[in-house]
C-alpha positions in Angstrom: 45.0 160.2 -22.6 47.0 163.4 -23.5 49.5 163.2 -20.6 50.1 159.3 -21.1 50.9 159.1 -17.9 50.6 154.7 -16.8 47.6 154.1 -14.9 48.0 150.5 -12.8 44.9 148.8 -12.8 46.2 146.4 -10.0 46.5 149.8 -7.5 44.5 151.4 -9.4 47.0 154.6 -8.9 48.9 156.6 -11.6 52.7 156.0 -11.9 54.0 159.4 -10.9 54.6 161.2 -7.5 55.9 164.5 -7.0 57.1 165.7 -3.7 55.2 169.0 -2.1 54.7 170.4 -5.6 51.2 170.0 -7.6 51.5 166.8 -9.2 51.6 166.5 -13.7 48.4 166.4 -14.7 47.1 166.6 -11.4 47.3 162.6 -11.3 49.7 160.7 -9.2 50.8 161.1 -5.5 52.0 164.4 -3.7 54.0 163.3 -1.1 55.3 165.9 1.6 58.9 164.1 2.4 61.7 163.4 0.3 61.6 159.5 -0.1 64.2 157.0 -0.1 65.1 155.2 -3.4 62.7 152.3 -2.3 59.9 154.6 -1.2 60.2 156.5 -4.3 60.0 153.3 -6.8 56.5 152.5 -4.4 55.0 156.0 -5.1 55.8 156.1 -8.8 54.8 152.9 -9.6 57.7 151.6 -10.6 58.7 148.9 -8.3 58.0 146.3 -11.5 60.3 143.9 -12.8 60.8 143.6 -16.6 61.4 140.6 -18.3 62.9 139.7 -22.3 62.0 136.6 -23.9 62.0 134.8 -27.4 60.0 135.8 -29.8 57.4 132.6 -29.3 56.9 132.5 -25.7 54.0 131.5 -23.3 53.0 134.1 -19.9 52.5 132.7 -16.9 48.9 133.3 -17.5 49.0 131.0 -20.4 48.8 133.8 -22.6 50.9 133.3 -25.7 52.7 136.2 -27.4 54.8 136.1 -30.7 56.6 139.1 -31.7 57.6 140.8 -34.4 61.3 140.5 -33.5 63.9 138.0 -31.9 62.9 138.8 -28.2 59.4 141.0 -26.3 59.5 142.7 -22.9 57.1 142.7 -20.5 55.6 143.5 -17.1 56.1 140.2 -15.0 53.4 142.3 -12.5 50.4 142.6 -15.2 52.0 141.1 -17.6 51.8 144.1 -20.2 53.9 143.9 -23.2 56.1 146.6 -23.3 58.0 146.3 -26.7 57.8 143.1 -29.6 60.5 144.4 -31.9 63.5 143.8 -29.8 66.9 142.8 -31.1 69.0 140.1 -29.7 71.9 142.5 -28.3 69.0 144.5 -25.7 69.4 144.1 -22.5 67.2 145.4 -20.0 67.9 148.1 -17.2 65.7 147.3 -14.2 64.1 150.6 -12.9 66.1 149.8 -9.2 69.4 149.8 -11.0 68.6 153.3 -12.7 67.4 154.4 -9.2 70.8 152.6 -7.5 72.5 155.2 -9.9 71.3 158.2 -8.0 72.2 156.7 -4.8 75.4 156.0 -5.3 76.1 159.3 -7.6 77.9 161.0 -5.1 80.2 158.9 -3.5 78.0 157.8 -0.4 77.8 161.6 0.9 73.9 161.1 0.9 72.3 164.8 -0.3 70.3 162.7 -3.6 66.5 163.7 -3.2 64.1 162.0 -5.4 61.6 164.9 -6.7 59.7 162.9 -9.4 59.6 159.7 -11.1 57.0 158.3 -13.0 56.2 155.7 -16.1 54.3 156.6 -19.5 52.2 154.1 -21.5 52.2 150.7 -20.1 55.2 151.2 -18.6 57.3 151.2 -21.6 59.0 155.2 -20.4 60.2 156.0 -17.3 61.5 158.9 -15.8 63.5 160.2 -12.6 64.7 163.7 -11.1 66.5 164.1 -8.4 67.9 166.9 -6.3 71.7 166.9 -6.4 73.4 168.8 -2.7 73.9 172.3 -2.5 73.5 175.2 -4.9 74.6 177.3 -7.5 74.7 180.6 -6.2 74.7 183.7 -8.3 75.3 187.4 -6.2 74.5 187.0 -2.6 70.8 185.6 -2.6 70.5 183.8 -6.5 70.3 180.2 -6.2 70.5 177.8 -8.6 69.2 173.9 -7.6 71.3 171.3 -10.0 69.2 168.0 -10.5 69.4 165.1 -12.5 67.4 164.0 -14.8 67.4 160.3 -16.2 64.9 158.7 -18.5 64.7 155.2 -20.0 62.9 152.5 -22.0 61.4 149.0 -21.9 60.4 148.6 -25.4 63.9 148.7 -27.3 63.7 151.8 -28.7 66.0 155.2 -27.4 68.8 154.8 -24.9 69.3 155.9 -21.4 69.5 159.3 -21.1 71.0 161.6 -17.7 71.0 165.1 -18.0 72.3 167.6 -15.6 69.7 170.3 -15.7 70.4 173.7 -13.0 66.7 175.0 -12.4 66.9 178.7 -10.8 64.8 178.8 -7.6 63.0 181.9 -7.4 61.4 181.4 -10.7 61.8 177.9 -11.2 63.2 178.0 -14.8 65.2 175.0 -16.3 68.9 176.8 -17.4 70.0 174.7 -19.7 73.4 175.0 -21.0 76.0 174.3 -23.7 79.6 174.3 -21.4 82.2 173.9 -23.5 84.4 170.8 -23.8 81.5 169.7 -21.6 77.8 167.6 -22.2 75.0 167.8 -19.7 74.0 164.7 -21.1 75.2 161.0 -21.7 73.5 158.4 -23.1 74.0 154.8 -22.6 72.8 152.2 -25.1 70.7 149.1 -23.6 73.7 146.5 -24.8 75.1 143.8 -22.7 77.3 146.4 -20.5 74.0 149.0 -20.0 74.2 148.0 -16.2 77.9 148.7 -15.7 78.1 151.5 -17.7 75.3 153.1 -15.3 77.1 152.7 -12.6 80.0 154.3 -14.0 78.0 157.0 -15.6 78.8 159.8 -12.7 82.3 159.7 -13.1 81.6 160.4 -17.8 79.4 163.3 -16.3 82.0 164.9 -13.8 78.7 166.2 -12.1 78.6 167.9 -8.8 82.0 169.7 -9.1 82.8 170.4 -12.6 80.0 171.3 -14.3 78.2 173.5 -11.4 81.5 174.9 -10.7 81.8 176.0 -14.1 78.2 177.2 -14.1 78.7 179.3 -11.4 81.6 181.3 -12.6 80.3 181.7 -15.8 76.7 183.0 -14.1 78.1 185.2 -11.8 80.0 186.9 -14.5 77.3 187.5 -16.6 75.6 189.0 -13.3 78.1 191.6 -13.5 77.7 192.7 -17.4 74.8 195.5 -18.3 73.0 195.1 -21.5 71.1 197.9 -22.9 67.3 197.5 -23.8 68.2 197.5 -27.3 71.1 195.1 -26.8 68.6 192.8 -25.1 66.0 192.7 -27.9 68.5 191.9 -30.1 69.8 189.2 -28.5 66.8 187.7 -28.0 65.6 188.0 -31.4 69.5 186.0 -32.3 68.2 183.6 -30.0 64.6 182.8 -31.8 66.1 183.2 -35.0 64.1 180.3 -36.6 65.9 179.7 -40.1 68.3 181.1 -42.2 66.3 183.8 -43.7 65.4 185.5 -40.1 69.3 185.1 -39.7 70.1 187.2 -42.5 67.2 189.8 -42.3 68.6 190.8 -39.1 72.1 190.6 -39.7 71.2 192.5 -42.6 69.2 195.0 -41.0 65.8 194.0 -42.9 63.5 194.1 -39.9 60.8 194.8 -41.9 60.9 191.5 -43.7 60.5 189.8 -40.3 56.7 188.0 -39.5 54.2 189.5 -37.2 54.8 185.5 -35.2 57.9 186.1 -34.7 57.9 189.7 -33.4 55.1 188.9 -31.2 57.2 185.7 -29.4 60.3 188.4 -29.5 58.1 191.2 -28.0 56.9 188.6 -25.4 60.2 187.5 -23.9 61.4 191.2 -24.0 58.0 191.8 -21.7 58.9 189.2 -19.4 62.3 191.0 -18.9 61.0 194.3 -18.4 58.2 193.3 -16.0 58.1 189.9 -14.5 59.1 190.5 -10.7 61.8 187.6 -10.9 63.4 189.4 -13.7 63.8 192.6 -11.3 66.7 190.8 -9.1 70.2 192.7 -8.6 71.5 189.8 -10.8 69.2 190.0 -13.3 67.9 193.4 -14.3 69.8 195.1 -17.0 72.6 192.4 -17.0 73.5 189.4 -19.5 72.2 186.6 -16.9 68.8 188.5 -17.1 69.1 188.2 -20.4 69.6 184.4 -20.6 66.9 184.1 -18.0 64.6 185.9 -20.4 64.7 183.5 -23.4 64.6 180.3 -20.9 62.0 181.8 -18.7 59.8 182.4 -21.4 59.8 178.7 -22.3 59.3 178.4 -18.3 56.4 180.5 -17.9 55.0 182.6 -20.2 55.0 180.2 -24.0 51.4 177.8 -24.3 51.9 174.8 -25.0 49.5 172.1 -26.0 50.1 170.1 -22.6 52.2 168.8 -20.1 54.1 166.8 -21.9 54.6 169.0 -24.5 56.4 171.8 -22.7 58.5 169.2 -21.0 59.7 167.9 -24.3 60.7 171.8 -25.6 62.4 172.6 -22.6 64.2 169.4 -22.2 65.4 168.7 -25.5 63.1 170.5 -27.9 62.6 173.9 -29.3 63.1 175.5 -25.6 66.0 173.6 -25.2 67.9 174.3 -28.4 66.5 178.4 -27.6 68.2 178.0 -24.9 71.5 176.6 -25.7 71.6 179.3 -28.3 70.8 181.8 -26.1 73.7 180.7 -23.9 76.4 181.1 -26.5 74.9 184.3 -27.5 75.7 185.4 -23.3 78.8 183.9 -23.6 80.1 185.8 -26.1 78.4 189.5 -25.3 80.4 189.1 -21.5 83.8 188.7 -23.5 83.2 190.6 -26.3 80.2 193.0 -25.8 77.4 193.7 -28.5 79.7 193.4 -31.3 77.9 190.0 -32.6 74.8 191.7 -32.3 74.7 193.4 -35.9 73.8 196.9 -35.0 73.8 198.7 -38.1 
């Protein structure tokens, strides 16, 4: 199945729930109230126990595996193997400690909604959001949600991964960004101190305050700085620049040279700045935060992708993502320095 999304033959449910919104796929539960942690491990499917053992090892159904490793996981529910190449030093994360994270994230003030959670394969991937207090605000009426994001594994391969990820309400586009000094992600490895580490992982982020503080200076500043039409389509084209040789066309003035793709995806986000209606805010229109919400809304809600899963990936961590980051330095510097990076010839 394209979305890979676990299906639990025992409930015979898929492992995902999303509150209020459509859920991925259109599989999975859509539930109308925020859960508790407890409620939201039920609706996702998640509320399975994982257990490592040797690599010669009898299930409880009399089943023996042997794997290709020192140790296997598996699914002491169905018993599904989750991962036979795993090294001595893995340990594993159950999914109610990386769900005990969020709740304890921000120092017992409560305010942690669980949006979405969910498990891919047999229940090898599995993913949370969850809605962090308050907002980013941008002008009077621009607000920005902050979420986290944390994904991890069964099967010994990757870490786990949180990401702070600020998703702009009025046209739900992900704003990734590259702060500096900063991350808005950490990764923790599945060794013998995974556990502790995770609990610990809030304070290595600095979340709530810092980096949405940060955000929202930087944000509203941008708000205040215009950018031409012909300052926007450049800095949009810096921001898809592909390879080196785009890089230099353009800083060489050798439009011409440039592919019919690649003025099509550039004519595209210009498009969505000039005429989608939640481009036409007072903080975006004509400034350099409309300018960053271009490039990451086109990833948002205007690009095709082959599925789901795909467009998840590129705006995550993929394509989208790195657009994006790049897109964000490219702000940064026009509000301090104006279009001088720009290469106007």
């Amino acid at each position: 199945m394209a979305h890979d999304i676990n299906y639990n033959e025992q409930t015979q449910k898929h492992s995902f729930f999303s509150v209020k919104e459509k859920a991925w796929h259109n599989l999975g539960q859509i539930i109308e109230q925020y859960p508790t942690s407890a409620e939201a491990l039920e609706h996702a499917g998640l509320n399975f126990e994982v257990m490592k053992r040797p690599n010669i090892h009898q299930l409880p159904s009399g089943v023996n595996i042997v794997s290709d490793n020192s140790y296997f996981t598996f699914r002491t529910d169905n018993e599904a193997v989750l991962g036979d190449k795993i090294g001595s030093d893995y340990e594993v994360v159950q999914n109610t400690e990386a769900f005990s994270f969020f709740d304890n994230i921000v120092d017992g003030k409560g305010g942690i909604l669980y949006e979405t959670a969910g498990a891919l394969g047999k229940g090898e991937v599995i993913f949370i959001t969850a809605k962090l207090p308050d907002y980013i605000r941008v002008g009077r009426n621009d607000c920005i949600e902050k979420y986290l994001f944390l994904t991890s594994s069964h099967d010994g391969t990757g870490s786990i991964s949180i990401a702070f990820t600020p998703v702009r309400v009025v046209c739900r586009n992900t704003l990734n960004a590259a702060l500096r000094n900063q991350t808005n992600c950490i990764k923790i490895r599945h060794t013998t101190s995974a556990s502790d580490k995770l609990k610990e992982a809030y304070k290595m982020l600095g979340i709530s305050n810092q980096l949405s503080v940060e955000l929202e200076a930087i944000y509203n500043r941008w708000s205040r700085v215009r950018i031409t039409d012909p300052q926007l389509k450049r800095l949009i084209q810096l921001a898809m620049v592909p390879n080196k040789e785009v890089f230099d066309n353009l800083k060489h003035g050798k439009e011409q040279e440039l592919s019919s793709h690649f003025n099509n995806m550039v004519s595209s986000i210009f498009d969505y700045a000039m005429t989608s209606p939640t481009q036409q805010e007072e903080t975006t229109k004509g400034t350099v935060f409309g300018a960053y919400n271009a490039v990451t809304g086109y990833f948002q809600n205007v690009r095709n992708f082959k599925d789901d899963e795909a467009k998840f990936k590129s705006i995550m961590y993929g394509t989208g993502f790195n657009r994006a980051q790049t897109a964000f330095n490219l702000c940064n510097d026009f509000a301090k320095n104006g279009a001088s990076g720009l290469f106007f010839n």
